[in-house]
N, C-alpha and C positions, 0 to 999 in steps of 0.2 A: 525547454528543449532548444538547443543552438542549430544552426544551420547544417553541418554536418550531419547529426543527428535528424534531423527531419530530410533531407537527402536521400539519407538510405534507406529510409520508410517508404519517400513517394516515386526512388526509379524503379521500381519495377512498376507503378500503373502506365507511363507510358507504355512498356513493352505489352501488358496486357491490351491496352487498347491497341494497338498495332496488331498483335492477335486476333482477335475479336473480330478487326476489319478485314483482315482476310479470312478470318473463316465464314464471314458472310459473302463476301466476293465467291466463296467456293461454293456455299446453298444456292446461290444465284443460277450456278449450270448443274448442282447433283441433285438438290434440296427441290419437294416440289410441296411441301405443303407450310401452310402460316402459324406461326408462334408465337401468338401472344406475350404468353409470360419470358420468352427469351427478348423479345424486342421492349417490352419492360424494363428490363434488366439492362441492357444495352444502353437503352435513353436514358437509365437514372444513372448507370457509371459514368457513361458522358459528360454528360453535367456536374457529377459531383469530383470528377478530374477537373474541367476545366474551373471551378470553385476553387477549391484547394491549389490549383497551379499559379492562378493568379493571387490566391488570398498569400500562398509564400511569397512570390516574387512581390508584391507590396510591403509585405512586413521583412523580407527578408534584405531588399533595396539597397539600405546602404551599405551593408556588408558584403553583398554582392559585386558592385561598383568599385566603394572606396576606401575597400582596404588598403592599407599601406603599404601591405609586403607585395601583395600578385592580386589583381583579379581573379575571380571565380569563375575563370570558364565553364569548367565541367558541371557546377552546379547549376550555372546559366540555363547551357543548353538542356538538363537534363528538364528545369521545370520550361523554359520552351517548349520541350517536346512534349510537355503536357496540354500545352494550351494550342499547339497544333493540332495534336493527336483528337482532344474532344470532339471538334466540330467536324471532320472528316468522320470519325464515327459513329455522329449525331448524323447525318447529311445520309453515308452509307446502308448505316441501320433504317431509314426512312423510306432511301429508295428501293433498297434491294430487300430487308429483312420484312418491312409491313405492307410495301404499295405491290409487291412483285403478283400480285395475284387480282388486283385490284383494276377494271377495266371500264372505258366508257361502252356505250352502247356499239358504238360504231368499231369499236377494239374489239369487242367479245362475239360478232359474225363471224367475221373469218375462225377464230379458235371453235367455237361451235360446228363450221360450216366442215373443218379439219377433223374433228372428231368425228365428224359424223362421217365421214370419207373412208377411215380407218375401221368401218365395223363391216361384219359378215351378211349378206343383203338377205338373210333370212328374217331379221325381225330387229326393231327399236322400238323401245320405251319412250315415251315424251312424261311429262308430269307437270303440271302447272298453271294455274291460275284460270281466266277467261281467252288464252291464248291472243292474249291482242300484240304478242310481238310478235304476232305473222300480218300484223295490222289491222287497222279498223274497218275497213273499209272492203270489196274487193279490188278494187285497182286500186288501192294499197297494199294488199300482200300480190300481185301480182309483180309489183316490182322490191318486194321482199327480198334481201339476200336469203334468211333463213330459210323462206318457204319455196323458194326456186330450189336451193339445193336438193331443201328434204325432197322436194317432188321430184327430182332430176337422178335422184339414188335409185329410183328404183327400189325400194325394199318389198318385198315379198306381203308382210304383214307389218304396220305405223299403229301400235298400239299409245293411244291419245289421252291418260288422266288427266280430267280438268273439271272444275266448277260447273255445274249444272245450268244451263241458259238461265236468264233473268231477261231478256227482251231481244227487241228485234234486231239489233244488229250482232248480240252473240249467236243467236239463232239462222240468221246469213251466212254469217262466218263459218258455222261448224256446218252449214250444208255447204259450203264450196270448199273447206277439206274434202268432207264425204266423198264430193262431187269429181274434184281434182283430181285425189291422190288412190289410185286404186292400191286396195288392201287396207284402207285407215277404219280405225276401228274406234272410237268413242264411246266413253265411261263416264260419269258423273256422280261429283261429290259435293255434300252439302260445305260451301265456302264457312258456312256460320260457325262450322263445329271441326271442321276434318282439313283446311288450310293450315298445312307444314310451312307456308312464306317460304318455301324451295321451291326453286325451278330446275329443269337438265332433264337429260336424256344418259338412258340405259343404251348398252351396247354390246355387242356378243364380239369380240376380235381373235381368230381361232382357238374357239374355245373360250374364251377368257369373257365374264361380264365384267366391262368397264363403266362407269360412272360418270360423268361429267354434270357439277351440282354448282349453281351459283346463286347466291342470293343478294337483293336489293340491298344495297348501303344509300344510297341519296339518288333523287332522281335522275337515272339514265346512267347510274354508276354500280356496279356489280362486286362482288368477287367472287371468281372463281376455281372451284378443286377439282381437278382429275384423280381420280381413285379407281380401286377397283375392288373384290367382295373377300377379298385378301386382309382389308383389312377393316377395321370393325364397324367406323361409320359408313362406310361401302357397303358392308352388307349389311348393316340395319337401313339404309333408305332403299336398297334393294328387296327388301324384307315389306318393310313398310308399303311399299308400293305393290309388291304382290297382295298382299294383304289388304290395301284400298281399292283395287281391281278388281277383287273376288267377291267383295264388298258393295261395288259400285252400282248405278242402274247403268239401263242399257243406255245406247246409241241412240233411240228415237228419239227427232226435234223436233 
């Protein structure tokens, strides 16, 4: 294969990679949920552009340089644009395609504290764990962001799935909800057999159940989806959680 000939094979991956980057640029404000197998695809094209862009311009060198009639501009910059284009799609696809959902603790109050803003103050779902991120302690969830909000909403009815007490400071805990929050209602499920490892909260916004679902990646690291019963994992953990509910024991600690 001569230069010319591998030329016209490799300019169109730059252009794809320029595509690509902006069409994640566009998921960034329309796009609201995570894709694995696209962000796959993205990171091995990346890499396997800037392979090949560099593996020509090595072999293809002195042809490139030092011919004797003209330099090769155009074929120059076309594999430049390759070995530009990789790593801004590498870089793009990382920020925007797989971390955009991805948050610290101290990130993911506020989005929780907003969702939770946005529902109709007749009723919210909670689901999740020994609820110790309203804190350990009581003057630790007293200066709670989450647990100030929830308490500061006003909802009608705080319906609370969570793990069954195992000692005394869950047992503390789910009486200063009780105690706190009028309208809170506690359910209990056995952790050994019936932990989903989701956490979030259900939401009714005129009419509409919405979902807000994030689960543990690394300590004190999340990601989180907003959905709603539209669409299918929306209404299977909507589903599921009626169905743990109905299931559950009572409130008494």
């Amino acid at each position: 294969m001569n230069l010319d000939d591998f030329i016209k094979i490799i300019t169109i991956f730059p252009s794809l990679a320029i595509g690509m980057t902006f069409g994640i640029l566009r998921s960034k404000f329309f796009a609201s949920k995570y894709s694995e197998g696209l962000y796959k695809i993205f990171i091995g094209f990346s890499i396997f552009l800037l392979l090949i862009s560099l593996g020509g311009m090595c072999y293809y060198w002195s042809e490139l340089v030092n011919n004797e009639v003209e330099v090769k501009y155009f074929e120059f910059v076309i594999l430049s644009l390759g070995v530009i284009c990789s790593p801004i799609l590498f870089l793009v696809t990382r920020k925007y395609l797989f971390e955009k959902n991805i948050f610290k603790t101290s990130e993911l109050d506020p989005i929780i504290n907003k969702f939770t803003s946005d529902a109709d103050k007749n009723k919210i779902k909670l689901f999740g764990g020994d609820l110790n991120f309203f804190g350990n302690t009581p003057s630790e969830m007293n200066s709670n962001s989450q647990y100030i909000h929830l308490r500061s909403s006003n909802f009608k009815r705080v319906l609370i799935l969570c793990e069954s007490p195992k000692n005394k400071i869950q047992k503390i805990r789910y009486d200063k909800i009780l105690s706190d929050i009028s309208g809170a209602e506690l359910r209990f499920y056995n952790p050994e057999s019936a932990d989903l490892r989701v956490r979030g909260r259900i939401i009714e916004v005129h009419g509409v159940l919405r979902l807000l679902v994030y689960v543990k990646i690394k300590s004190k690291v999340y990601q989180a989806i907003e959905t709603d019963t539209a669409d299918s994992y929306g209404a299977l953990y909507n589903n599921i959680w009626n169905l743990a509910w109905d299931l559950a024991g009572s409130d008494s600690t």
